[in-house]
N, C-alpha and C positions, 0 to 999 in steps of 0.2 A: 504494500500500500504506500504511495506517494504521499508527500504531505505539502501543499503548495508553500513559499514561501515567498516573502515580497517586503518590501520595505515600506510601502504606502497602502490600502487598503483600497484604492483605484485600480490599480496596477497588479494588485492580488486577486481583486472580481474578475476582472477583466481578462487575467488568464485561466482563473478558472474556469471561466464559462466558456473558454476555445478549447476543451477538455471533453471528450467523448466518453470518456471512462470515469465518470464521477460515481464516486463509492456511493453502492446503493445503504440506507441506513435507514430503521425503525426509529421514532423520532418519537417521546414520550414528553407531555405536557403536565404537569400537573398544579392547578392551583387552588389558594384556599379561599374558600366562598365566601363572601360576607366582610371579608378583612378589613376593606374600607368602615364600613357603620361601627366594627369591632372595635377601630383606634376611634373614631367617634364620642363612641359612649365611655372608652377607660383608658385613662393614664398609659407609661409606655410598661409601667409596672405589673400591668392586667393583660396588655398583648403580646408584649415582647415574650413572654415565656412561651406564649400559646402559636406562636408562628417558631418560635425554638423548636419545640414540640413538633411540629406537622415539617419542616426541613428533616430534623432526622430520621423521622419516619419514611420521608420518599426517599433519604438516601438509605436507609436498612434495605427499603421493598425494592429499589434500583440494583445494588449492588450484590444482594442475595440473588438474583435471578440473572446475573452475567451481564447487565448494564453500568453505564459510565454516566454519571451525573457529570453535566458539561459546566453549569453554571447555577447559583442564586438568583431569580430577577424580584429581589425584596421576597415576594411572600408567595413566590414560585418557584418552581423545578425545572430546568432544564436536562432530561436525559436522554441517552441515543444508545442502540441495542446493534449488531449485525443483523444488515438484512435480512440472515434466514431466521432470526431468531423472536420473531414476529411472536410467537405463542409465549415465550419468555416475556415477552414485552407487557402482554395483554396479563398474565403474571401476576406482574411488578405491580400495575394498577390496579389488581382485585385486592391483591396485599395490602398495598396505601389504603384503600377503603377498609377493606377488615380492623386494620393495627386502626386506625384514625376512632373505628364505629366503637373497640374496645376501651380506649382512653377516653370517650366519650362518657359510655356505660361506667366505668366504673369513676367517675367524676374527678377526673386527674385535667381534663379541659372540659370547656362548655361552648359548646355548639360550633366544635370545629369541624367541619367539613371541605369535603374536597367536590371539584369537578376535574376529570384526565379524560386528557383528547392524544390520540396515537396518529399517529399517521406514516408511511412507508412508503421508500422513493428514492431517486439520487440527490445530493445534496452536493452541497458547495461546503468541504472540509478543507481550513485552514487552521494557521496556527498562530492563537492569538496574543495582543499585544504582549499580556502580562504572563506568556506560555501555558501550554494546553493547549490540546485541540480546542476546535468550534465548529460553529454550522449556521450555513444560512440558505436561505431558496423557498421555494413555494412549497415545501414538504413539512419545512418547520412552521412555517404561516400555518400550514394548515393546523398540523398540530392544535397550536396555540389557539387558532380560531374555533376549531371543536371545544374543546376544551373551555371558552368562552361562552359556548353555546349551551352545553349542557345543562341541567337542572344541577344544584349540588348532591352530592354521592353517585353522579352518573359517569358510567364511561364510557365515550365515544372511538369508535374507532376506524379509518377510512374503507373506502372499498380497497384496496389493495394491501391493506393489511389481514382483512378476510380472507383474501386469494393466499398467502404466504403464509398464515398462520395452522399449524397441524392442530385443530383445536381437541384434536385428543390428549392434550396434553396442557389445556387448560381445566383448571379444577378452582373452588370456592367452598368455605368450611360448610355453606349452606348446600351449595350444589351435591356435594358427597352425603349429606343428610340427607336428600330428597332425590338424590341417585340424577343426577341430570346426565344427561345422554349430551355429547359432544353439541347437538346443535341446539339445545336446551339454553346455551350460553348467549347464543345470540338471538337478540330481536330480528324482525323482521326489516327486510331495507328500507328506509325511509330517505328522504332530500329535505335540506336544509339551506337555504340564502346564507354566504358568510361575505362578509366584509373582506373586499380585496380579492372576490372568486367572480368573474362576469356569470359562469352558471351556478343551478342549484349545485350543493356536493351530495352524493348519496355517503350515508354513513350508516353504522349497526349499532347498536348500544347494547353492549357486555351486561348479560342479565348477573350478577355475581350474587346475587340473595332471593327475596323471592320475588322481586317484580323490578320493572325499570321505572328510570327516575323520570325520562323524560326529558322537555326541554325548558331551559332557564324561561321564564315568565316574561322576562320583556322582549326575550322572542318573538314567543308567541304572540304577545301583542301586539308587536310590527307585524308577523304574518299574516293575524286575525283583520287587522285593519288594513293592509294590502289587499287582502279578499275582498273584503265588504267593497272598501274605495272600486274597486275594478267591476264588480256585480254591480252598484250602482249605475258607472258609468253605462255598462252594458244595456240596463234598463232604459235608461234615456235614449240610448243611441234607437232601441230596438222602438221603445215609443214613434220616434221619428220619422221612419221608415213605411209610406203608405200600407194596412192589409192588402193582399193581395183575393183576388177575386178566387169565388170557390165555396166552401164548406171551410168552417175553422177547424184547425187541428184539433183532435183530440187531448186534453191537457195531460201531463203525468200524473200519477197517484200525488196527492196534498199532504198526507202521511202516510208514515209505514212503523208498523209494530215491530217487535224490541224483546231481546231481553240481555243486560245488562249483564256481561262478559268481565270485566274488569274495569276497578274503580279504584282510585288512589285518591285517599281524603285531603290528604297531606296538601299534594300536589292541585288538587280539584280537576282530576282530569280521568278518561278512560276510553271503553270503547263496548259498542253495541251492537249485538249479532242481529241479523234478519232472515228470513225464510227466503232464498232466492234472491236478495240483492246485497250478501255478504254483508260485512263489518261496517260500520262509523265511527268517527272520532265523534268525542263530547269533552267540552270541558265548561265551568260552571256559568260561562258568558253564554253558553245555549241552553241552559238550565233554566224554566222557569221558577222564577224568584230565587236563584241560585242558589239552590241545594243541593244535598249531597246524594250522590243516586249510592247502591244498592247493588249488590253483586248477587245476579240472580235475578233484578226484579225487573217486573214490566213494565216498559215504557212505549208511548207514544211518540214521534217526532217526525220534523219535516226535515225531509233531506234535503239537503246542501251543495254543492260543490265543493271540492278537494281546497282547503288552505294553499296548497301546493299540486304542484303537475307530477305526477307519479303517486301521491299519497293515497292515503284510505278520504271518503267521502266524510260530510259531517251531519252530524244530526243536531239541527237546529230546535229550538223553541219545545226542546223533550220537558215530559211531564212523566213522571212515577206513577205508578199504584199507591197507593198511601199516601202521598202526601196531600198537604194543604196547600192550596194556591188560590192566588187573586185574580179575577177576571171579570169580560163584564158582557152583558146580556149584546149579542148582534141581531138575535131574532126569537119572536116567542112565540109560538102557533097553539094560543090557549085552548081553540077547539080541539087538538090533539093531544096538548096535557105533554107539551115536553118543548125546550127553547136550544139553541147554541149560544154558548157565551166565548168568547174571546180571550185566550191567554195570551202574552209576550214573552220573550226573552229579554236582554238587557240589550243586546242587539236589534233589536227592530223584528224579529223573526215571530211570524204569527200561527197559528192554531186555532180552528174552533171545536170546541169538546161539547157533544151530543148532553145533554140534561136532560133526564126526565122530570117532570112535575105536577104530575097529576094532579087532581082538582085546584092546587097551589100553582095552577100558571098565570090565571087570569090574576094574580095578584103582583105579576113583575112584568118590566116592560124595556123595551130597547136603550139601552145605555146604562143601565142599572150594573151596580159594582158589586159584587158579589165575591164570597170565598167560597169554592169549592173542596171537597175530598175526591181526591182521584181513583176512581173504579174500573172495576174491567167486568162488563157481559157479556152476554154471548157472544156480541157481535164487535167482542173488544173492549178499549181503553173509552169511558163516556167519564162523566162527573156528578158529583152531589154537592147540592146546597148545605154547608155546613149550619146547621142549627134548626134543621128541617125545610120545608118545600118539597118533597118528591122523594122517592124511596131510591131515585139512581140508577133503577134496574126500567130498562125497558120492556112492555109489551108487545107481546106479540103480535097485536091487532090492534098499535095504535102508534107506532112508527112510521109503517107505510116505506114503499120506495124513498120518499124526504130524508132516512135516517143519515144513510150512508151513498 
């Protein structure tokens, strides 16, 4: 292995990058969540031990597993693995989370967390001012930017480090408990917008316990409101656009039933199985009244469009079985004895939930605000008037075609 050498750091890019043979390197990120609010709220007395703390730990989990800590960046890790050693890599990361989640537990720090983003690639290896190697190029960016990305205790890792990795040969104190099978460890591929990447990147997130963490919250919210801003635009453009002569399309289904696959309180986020139209994403901005759903339970929602191009769809303006929620009367058909009333998300995203109300209809009327409890008959997810109105359950002979 070469090691470029230069006397200016101009002169040292500049030849490396007329190098065809740049050592390929697994590129390990790891930093500590929250660090900022941490020196915020306490003296150097309160943080300085607790970023001590989390640096030894990634150099234990780096150096135990055949990696080389390159560098400190304050209250980060810089390390880098051989290229084949990608599974080592992935390792080192499950380790920092273990060691980190046990010093945690046993009240030695408080509320130290990490986010590691991996990434694997050729790099630009020199050697720096103050000696040691180093590294620079679009593999360590990456790193760094998953790693940015993540939720904390999550770990991100590129698609090409999937490709390289024998993940026979990654293991987690939880995975050996619950017997995980080699691809038990990875989620499913997802794409994520990073800063300084013109495309999405697809990346995996290292299941190491029992669920994934996910992705850092003001992601999300940049993605969630890219979505929305673009669907709007959409709507207007489509507004504009003369009907075209004919029959109107037939619309798609306005909801689709549900039962709630996976839920993480913590994070407020999950995902939603269907009969025939697979999985959705949810997280509590598609929640009416943003609660928390229910692993197992049945939901109602409107389907969505994908956050992202490649991702799972989203189930908007979802409602539970049990809960209570606010809404409010669109229509009441008293000779039938049953009305729709209107729920929202926090997004804008609508639903009308079927109400029965026998002899109690003629006593509500359009625009009335009402709480419901969320039910499910025969014919599904409907609602009841919390504190009476209607028993919730529809008739058989007094729905009619109007129901659904």
């Amino acid at each position: 292995m070469g090691v470029v050498m230069a006397t200016d750091h101009f002169s040292l890019f500049q030849e490396a990058l007329s190098h065809q043979d740049r050592p390929s390197r697994v590129i390990l990120f790891a930093d500590l969540a929250g660090s900022t609010e941490m020196k915020g709220k306490t003296g150097e007395v309160g943080w300085l031990p607790t970023i001590g703390k989390f640096l030894d730990i990634t150099a234990r989990a780096v150096t135990e597993h055949g990696g080389t800590v390159i560098k400190y960046l304050g209250d980060g890790t810089l390390a880098a693995f051989d290229g084949e050693r990608a599974a080592e890599a992935i390792c080192a990361a499950i380790t920092i989370q273990e060691l980190l989640k046990e010093e945690n537990s046993k009240g030695r720090v408080n509320d130290c967390l990490a986010t590691v983003g991996v990434a694997t690639g050729r790099v630009v290896e020199y050697e720096a001012p103050g000696g040691g190697l180093d590294y620079i190029g679009s593999v360590v960016d990456l790193a760094a930017r998953l790693c940015s990305a993540g939720a904390p205790q999550a770990i991100w890792v590129d698609s090409a480090t999937v490709v390289s990795a024998n993940m026979s040969r990654v293991s987690s104190e939880m995975g050996r408990v619950l017997e995980y099978s080699p691809d038990d460890y990875l989620s499913d591929e997802e794409k994520v917008d990073l800063k300084g990447f013109a495309k999405p990147i697809k990346y995996r997130e290292v299941i190491w316990h029992r669920k994934a963490f996910g992705v850092k919250n003001t992601v999300l919210t940049e993605a969630i409101d890219r979505a929305q801003t673009q669907a709007h635009v959409q709507v207007r453009t489509q507004a504009a656009v003369p009907s075209q002569a004919g029959p109107p399309a037939r619309p798609a289904d306005a909801t689709l039933d549900g039962t709630v696959t996976r839920w993480d309180p913590d994070q407020g986020r999950g995902f939603i199985a269907t009969a025939g139209r697979g999985d959705h994403y949810v997280d509590r901005r598609f929640i009416v009244d943003e609660q928390n759903l229910t692993e197992g339970g049945a939901v109602r929602f409107v389907p969505l469009a994908p956050l992202k191009e490649g991702q799972r769809p989203v189930a908007g303006c979802t409602v539970q079985e049990g809960h209570e929620i606010r809404g409010t009367f669109q229509r009441v058909l008293a000779d039938k004895g049953y009305g729709f009333v209107e729920v929202r998300d926090v997004r804008g995203n609508q639903q009308n939930l079927f109400v029965y109300l026998g002899d109690a209809a003629a006593g509500h009327q359009f625009g009335e605000q009402v709480r419901l409890e969320v039910r499910r008959n025969y014919k599904g997810i409907s609602g009841q008037l919390v504190g009476g109105g209607g028993s919730g359950v529809a008739s058989d002979s007094g729905a009619g075609s109007d129901l659904f």
